[in-house]
C-alpha positions as CSV (number, residue, x, y, z in Angstrom):
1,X,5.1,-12.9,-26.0
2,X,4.8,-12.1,-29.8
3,X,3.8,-9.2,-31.1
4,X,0.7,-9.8,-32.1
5,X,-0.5,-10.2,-28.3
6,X,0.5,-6.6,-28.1
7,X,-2.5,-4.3,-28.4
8,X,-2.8,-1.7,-31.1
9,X,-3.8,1.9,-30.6
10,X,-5.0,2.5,-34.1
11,X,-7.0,0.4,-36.7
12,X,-8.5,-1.8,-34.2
13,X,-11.1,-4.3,-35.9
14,X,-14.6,-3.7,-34.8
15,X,-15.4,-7.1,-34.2
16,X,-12.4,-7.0,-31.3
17,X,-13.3,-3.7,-30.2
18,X,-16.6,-4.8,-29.7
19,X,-16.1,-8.3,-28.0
20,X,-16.3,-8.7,-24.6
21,X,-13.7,-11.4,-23.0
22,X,-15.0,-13.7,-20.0
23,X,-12.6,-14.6,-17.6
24,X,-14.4,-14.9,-14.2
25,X,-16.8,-12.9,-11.5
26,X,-17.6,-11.4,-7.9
27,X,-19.5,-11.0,-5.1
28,X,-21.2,-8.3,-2.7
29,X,-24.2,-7.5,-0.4
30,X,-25.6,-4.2,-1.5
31,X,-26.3,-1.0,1.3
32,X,-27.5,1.9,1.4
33,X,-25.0,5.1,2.1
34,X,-25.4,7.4,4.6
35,X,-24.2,10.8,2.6
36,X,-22.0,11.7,4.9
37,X,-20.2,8.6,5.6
38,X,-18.2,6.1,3.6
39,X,-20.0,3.5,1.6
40,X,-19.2,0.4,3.7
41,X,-18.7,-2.4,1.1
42,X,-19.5,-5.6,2.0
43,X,-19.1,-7.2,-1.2
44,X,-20.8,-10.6,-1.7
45,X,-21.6,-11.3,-5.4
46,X,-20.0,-9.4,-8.4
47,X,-19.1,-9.3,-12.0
48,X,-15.5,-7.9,-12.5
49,X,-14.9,-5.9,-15.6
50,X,-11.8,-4.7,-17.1
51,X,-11.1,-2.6,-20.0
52,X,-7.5,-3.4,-22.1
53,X,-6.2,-0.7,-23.3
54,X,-2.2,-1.8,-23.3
55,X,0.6,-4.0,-22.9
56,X,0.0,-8.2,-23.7
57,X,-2.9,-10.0,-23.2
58,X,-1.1,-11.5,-20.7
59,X,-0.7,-8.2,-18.9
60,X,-4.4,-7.7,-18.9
61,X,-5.1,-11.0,-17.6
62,X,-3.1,-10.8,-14.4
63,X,-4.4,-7.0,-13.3
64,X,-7.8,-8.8,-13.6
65,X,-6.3,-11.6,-11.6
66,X,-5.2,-9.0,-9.2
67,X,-8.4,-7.5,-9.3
68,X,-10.1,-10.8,-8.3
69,X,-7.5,-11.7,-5.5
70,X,-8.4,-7.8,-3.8
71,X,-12.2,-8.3,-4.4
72,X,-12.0,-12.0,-2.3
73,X,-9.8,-10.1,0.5
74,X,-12.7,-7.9,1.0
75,X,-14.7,-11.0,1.2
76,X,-16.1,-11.4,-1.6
77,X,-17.4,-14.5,-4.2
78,X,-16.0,-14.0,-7.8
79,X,-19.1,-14.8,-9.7
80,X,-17.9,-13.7,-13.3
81,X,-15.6,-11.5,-15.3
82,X,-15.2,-9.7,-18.5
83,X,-12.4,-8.2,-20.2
84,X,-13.3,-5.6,-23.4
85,X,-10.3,-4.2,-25.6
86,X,-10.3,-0.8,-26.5
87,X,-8.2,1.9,-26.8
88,X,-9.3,3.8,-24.0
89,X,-12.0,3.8,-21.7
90,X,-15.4,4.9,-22.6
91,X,-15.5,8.3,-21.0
92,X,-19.3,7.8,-20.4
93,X,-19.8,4.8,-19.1
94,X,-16.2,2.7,-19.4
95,X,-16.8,-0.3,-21.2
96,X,-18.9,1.2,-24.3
97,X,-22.3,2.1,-24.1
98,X,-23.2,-0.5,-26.4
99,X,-21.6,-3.5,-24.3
100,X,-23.4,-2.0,-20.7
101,X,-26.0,-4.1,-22.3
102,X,-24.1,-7.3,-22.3
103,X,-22.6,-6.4,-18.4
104,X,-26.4,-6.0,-17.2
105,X,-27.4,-9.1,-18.5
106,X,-24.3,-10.7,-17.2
107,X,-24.9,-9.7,-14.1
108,X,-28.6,-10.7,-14.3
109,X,-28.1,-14.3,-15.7
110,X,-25.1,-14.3,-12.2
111,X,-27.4,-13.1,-9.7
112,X,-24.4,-10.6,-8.9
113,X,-25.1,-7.3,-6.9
114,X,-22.2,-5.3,-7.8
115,X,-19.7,-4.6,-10.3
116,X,-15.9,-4.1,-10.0
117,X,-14.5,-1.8,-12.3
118,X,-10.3,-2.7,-12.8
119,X,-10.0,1.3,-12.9
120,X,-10.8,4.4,-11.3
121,X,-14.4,6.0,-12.5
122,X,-15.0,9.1,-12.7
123,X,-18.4,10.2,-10.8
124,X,-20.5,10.6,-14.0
125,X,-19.3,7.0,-15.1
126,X,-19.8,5.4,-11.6
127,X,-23.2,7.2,-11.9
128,X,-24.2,5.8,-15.6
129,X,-23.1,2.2,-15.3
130,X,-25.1,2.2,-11.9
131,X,-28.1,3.7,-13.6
132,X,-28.1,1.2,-16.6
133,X,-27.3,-2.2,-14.4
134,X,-28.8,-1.3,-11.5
135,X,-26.9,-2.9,-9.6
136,X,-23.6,-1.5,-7.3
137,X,-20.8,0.0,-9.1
138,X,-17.5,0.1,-7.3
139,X,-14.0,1.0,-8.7
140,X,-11.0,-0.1,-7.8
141,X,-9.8,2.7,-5.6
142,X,-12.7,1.7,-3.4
143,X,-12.4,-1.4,-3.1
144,X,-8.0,-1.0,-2.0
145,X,-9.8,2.0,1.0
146,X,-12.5,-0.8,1.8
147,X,-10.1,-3.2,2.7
148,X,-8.0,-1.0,4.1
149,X,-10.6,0.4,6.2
150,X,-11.0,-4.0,7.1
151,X,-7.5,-4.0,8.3
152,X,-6.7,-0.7,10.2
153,X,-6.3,-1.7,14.0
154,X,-4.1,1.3,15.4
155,X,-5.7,4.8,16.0
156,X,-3.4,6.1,13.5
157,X,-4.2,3.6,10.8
158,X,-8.0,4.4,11.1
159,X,-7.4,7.9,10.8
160,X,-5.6,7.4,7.5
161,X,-8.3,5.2,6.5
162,X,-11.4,7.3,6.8
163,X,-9.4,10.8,5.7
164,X,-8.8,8.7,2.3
165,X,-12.2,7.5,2.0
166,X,-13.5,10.8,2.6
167,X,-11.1,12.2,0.2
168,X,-12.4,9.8,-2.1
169,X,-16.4,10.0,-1.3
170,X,-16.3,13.9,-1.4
171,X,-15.9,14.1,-5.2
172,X,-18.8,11.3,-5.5
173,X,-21.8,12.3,-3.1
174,X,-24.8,11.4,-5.2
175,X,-28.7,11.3,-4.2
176,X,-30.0,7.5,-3.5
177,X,-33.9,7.6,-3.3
178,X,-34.8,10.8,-2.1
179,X,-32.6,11.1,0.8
180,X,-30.9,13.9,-1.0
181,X,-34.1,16.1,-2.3
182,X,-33.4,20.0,-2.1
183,X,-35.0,21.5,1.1
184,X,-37.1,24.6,0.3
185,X,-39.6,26.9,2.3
186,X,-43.0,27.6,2.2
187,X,-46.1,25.5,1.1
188,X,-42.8,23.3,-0.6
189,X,-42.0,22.1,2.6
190,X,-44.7,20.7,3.3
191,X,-46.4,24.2,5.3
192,X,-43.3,24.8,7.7
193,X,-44.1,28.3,7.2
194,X,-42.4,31.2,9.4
195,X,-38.6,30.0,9.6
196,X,-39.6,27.5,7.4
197,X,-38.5,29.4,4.2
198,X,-35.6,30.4,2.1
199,X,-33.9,28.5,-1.0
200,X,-32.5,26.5,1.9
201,X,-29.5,24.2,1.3
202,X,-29.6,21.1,-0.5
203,X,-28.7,17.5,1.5
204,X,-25.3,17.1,-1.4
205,X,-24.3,20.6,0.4
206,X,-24.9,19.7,4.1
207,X,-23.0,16.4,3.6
208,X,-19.6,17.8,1.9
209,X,-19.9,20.6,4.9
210,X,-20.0,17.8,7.3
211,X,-17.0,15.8,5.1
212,X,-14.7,18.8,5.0
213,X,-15.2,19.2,8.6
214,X,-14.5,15.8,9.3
215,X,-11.1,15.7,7.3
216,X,-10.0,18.9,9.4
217,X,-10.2,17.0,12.6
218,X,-8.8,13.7,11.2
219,X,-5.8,15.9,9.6
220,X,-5.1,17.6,13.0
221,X,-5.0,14.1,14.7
222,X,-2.4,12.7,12.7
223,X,-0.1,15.3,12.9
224,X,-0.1,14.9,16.2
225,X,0.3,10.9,16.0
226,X,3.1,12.3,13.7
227,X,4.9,14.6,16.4
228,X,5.4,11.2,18.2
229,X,6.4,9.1,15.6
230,X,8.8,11.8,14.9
231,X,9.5,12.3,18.6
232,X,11.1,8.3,18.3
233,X,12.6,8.4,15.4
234,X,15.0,11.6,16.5
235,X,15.8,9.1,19.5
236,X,16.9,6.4,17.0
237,X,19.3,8.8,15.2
238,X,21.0,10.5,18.2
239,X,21.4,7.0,19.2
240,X,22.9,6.4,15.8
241,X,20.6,3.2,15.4
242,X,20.0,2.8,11.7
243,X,17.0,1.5,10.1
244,X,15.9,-0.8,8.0
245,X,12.8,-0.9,5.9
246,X,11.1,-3.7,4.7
247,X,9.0,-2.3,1.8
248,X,7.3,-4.2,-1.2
249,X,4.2,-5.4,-3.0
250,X,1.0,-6.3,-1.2
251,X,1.3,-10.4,0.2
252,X,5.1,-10.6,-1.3
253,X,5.8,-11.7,2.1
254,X,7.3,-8.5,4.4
255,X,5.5,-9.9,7.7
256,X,6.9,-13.4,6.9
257,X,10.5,-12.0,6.6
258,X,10.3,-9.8,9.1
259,X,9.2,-12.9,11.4
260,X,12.6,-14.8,10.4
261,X,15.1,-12.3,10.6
262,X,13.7,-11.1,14.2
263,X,11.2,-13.4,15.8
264,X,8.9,-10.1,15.7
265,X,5.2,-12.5,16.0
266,X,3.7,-10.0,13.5
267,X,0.6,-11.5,11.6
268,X,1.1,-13.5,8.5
269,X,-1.5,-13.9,6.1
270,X,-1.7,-15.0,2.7
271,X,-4.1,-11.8,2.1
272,X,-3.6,-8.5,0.2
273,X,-2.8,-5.6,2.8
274,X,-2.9,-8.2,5.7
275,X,-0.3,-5.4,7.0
276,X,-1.5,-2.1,7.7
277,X,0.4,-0.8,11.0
278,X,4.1,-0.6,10.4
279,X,6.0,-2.9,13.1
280,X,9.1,-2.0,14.3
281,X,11.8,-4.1,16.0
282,X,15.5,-4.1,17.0
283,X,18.1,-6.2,16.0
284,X,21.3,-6.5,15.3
285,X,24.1,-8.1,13.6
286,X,27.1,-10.8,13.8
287,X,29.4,-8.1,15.1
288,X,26.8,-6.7,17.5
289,X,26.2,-3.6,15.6
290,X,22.2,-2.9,16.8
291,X,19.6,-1.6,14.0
292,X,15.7,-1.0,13.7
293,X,14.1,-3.0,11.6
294,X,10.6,-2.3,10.2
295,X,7.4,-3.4,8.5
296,X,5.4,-1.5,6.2
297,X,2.3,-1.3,4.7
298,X,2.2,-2.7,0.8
299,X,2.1,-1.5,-2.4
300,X,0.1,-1.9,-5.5
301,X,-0.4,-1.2,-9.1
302,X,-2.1,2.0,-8.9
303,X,-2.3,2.7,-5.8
304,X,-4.6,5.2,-5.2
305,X,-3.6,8.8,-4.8
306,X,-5.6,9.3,-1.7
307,X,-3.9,6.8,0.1
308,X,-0.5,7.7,-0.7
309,X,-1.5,10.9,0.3
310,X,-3.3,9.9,3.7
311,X,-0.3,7.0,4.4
312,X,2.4,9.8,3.9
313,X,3.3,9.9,7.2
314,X,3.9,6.4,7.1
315,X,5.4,5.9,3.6
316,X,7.8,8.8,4.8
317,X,9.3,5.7,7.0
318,X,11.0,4.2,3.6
319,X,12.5,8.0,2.6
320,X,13.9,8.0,5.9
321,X,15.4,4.7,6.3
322,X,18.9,4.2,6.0
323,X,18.2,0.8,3.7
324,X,14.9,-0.5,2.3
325,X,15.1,-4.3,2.2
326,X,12.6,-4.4,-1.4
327,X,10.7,-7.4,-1.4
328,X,9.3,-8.7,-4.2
329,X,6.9,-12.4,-5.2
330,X,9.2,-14.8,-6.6
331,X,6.4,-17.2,-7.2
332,X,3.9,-14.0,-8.9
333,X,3.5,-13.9,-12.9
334,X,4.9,-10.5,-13.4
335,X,7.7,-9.9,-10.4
336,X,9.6,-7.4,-12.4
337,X,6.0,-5.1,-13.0
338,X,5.8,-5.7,-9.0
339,X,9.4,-3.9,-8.7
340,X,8.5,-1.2,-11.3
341,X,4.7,-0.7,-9.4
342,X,6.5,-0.2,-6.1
343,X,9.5,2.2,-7.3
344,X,6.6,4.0,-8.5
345,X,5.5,4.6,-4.9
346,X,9.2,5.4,-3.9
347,X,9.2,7.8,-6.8
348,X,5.6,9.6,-5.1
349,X,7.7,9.9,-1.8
350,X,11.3,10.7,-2.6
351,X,12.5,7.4,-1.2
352,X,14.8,6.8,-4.9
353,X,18.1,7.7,-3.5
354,X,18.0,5.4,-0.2
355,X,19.9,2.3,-0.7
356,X,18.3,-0.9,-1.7
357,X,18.9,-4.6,-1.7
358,X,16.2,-6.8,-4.0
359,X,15.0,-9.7,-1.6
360,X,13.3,-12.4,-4.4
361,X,11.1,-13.9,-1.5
362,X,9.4,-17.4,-1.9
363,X,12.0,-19.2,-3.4
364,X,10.4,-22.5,-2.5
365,X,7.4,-21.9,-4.7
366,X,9.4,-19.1,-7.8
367,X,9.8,-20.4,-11.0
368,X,13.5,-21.0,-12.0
369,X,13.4,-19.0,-15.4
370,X,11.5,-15.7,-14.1
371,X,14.0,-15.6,-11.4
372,X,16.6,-16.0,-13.5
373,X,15.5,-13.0,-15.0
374,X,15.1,-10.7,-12.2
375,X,18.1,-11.8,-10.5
376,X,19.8,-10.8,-13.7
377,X,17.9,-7.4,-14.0
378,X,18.8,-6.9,-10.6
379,X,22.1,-7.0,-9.6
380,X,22.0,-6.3,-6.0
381,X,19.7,-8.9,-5.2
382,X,19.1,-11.8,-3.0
383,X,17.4,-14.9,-3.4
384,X,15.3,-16.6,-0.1
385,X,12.3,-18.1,1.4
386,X,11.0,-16.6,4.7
387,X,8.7,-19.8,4.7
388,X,11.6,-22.4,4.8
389,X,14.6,-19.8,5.6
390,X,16.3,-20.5,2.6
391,X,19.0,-17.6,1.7
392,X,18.9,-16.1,4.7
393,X,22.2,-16.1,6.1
394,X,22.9,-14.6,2.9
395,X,20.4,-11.5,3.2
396,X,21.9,-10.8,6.4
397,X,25.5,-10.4,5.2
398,X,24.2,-7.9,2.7
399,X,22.3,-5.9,5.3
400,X,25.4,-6.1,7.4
401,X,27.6,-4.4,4.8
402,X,25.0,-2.2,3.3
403,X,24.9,-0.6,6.6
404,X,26.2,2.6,7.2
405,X,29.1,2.8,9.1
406,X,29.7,5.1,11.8
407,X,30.9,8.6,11.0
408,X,33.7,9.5,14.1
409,X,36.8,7.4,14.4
410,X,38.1,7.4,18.1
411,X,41.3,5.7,19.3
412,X,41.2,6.2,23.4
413,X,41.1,4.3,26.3
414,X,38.3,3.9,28.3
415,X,38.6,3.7,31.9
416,X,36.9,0.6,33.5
417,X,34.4,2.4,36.0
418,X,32.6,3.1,32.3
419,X,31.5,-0.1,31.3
420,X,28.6,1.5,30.2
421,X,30.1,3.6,27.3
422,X,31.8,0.5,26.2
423,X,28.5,-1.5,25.9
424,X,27.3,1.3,24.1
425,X,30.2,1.0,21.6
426,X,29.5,-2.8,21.0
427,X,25.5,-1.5,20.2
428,X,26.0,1.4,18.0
429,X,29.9,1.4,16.8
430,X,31.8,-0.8,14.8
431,X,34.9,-1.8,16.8
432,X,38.3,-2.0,14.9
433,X,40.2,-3.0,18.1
434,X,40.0,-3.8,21.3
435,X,42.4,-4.2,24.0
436,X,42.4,-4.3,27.8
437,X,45.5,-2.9,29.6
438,X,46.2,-1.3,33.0
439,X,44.2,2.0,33.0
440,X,40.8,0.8,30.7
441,X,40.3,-0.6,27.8
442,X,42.2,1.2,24.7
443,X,39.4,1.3,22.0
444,X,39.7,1.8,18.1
445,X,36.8,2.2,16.6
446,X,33.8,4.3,14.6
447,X,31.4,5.6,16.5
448,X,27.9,8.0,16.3
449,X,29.3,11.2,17.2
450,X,27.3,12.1,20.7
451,X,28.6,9.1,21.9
452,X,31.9,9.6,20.5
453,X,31.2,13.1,22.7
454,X,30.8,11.4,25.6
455,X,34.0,8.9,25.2
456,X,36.3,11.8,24.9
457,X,35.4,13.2,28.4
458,X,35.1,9.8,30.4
């Protein structure tokens, strides 16, 4: 990429910083909100836009290509699109007030009901644009909750769901129509007279009551769906059982590789966020040595704040984990921004310092240069295809000796009546030697220190 494809932030010509760039549309049914609830999209027919504001032309292009790919996951025809270069958003309406113009007659000449924004509005924005096309506006944070809120199946999931779309919706509650008129006594209400009066409070009011109530009781329920989660993974460690963490960008193929390397049956789509309920399985490797691994829900550029913050419970999983398996799109146009987008995340949830192997997934389908590339950015990486099982041997010898070891050394003998502890030390330890003489078996070898513990006094 030269460096003329690289945008400018001063001295921009007028005739580019007025042009509008079509690259492709959208589609969505339009409905009503009820104030207090979530505006369920169900998008049909829509008109993406995007404002570029840095990095390559190239760069723009494929977070509209993104956009698209999210939009037609929440079921959705892309109709049209249009990408305007600018330095930075029009604080008013985004695009420019002087290109709205252009957008509502795109949308016109379409027959498109909504428009995607490839950024997060502000409320006066969302309200401008909406006011001027007259048609839908959405951003891109609601479109990521909407199809979250598509693919939450567990009670837990849910909850995180609707406590980030509220989150969301709370800063946007707007009148439609004149469902959200101020009440008011007297002859202004129509003659309630006696009870009837006083300044009242206005529908916006009621509704953001009713939300804040709302997020109370969904906060209160995940922390007890926490408790438990917490409950099981204070079993795993006195077990010394590690875990592993498959973490990554949305569709980069986590349930896919997670299906190879265990047999787990977890749904495989090629859809963003296809994975919303983290899996867990056990496994364990060549030498015996059992570990947890698990799925988790994916990442991507710009994730929205509210979910990170409603998901924290879950994201927590990957700070936790003794090794995140990273995996990252071989085959997408920009794997290296993918790695970047998701260390983001880590960064948000103070998963930086747990130790990580690159897995370069779709190896079948990844161009031979741009891996090239990464696998050359990335040292500690691993190249495979959960499709074809390419490279997987090889993953599973990295995960075997990135590992942690177990922290107490014990040389003993263990008497034969405890066959038990000794099938423990072939699931959790990492035996040195083995030998079986008169007495027991005399044992040298690392083990988690309860069971160590328990060796000591058989």
């Amino acid at each position: 990429m030269s460096d003329a494809d690289d945008i400018e932030t001063t001295g921009l010509d007028l005739a580019e910083r007025q042009s509008l760039r079509r690259v492709a549309g959208l589609r969505t049914e339009l409905e009503d909100i009820t104030e207090v609830e979530y505006r369920q999209l169900r998008l049909e027919r829509v008109v993406l836009v995007g404002v570029w504001t840095e990095g390559t032309a190239q760069d723009a292009e494929n977070s509209l290509a993104e956009l698209k790919l999210l939009a037609e996951t929440a079921g959705s025809e892309v109709l049209d699109a249009m990408i305007q270069r600018r330095q930075r958003p029009d604080p008013a309406t985004y695009i420019g007030s002087g290109k709205v113009l252009e957008l509502k007659e795109a949308v016109e000449a379409s027959g498109a009901d909504t428009v995607i924004c490839d950024g997060e509005l502000a409320p006066s924005q969302l309200r401008n644009l909406e006011d001027r096309t007259k048609v839908k506006v959405v951003d891109r944070t609601a479109l990521i909750l909407d199809i979250f809120a598509q693919h939450a199946k567990s009670s837990e999931g849910k909850a995180q769901v609707e406590l980030a779309q509220l989150q969301y919706q709370t800063q946007r509650l707007r009148g439609w129509g004149g469902n959200l008129s101020r009440q008011a006594g007297g002859r202004a209400a129509g003659g309630e007279g006696i009870g009837g009066r006083g300044p009242g409070e206005t529908k916006l009011e009621t509704d953001r009551r009713r939300i804040q109530a709302r997020m109370a009781v969904l906060r209160r329920e995940l922390k007890d769906l926490r408790v438990t989660r917490d409950i099981k993974k204070a079993q795993r460690r006195r077990h010394g059982v590690p875990a592993v963490v498959i973490a990554g960008y949305t569709n980069a193929g986590k349930s896919s590789l997670l299906n190879r390397l265990t047999r787990a049956g977890v749904l495989v789509e090629d859809a963003l966020f296809a994975t919303l309920d983290p899996t867990t399985r056990r496994t364990q490797t060549s030498d015996g040595r059992v570990y947890t691994l698990s799925d988790t829900v994916g990442f991507v550029r710009h994730l929205p704040h509210q979910l990170v913050e409603a998901f924290r419970s879950t994201l927590e999983e990957v700070a936790d984990a003794d090794l995140v398996l990273h995996v990252v799109d071989g085959s997408h146009p920009d794997p290296r921004g993918q790695v970047a987008a998701v260390r983001e995340v880590f960064a948000d949830i103070g998963a930086t310092g747990v130790p990580e192997i690159i897995v370069v997934n779709k190896a079948d389908a990844a161009d031979e240069l741009a891996v090239k590339e990464l696998l050359a950015a990335e040292p500690h990486a691993v190249l495979v295809s959960a499709r074809t099982g390419e490279g997987i041997e090889e993953l599973l010898l990295a995960v075997e000796a990135d590992l942690p070891r177990p922290a107490v050394l014990v040389d003993l003998v263990v008497p034969y009546a405890r066959g038990d502890l000794l099938s423990q030390v072939h699931e959790q330890g990492d035996i040195e030697t083995l030998e079986h003489g008169a007495h027991g078996t005399h044992l040298v070898a690392r083990v988690p220190e309860d069971l160590a513990h328990q060796l000591q006094h058989a």
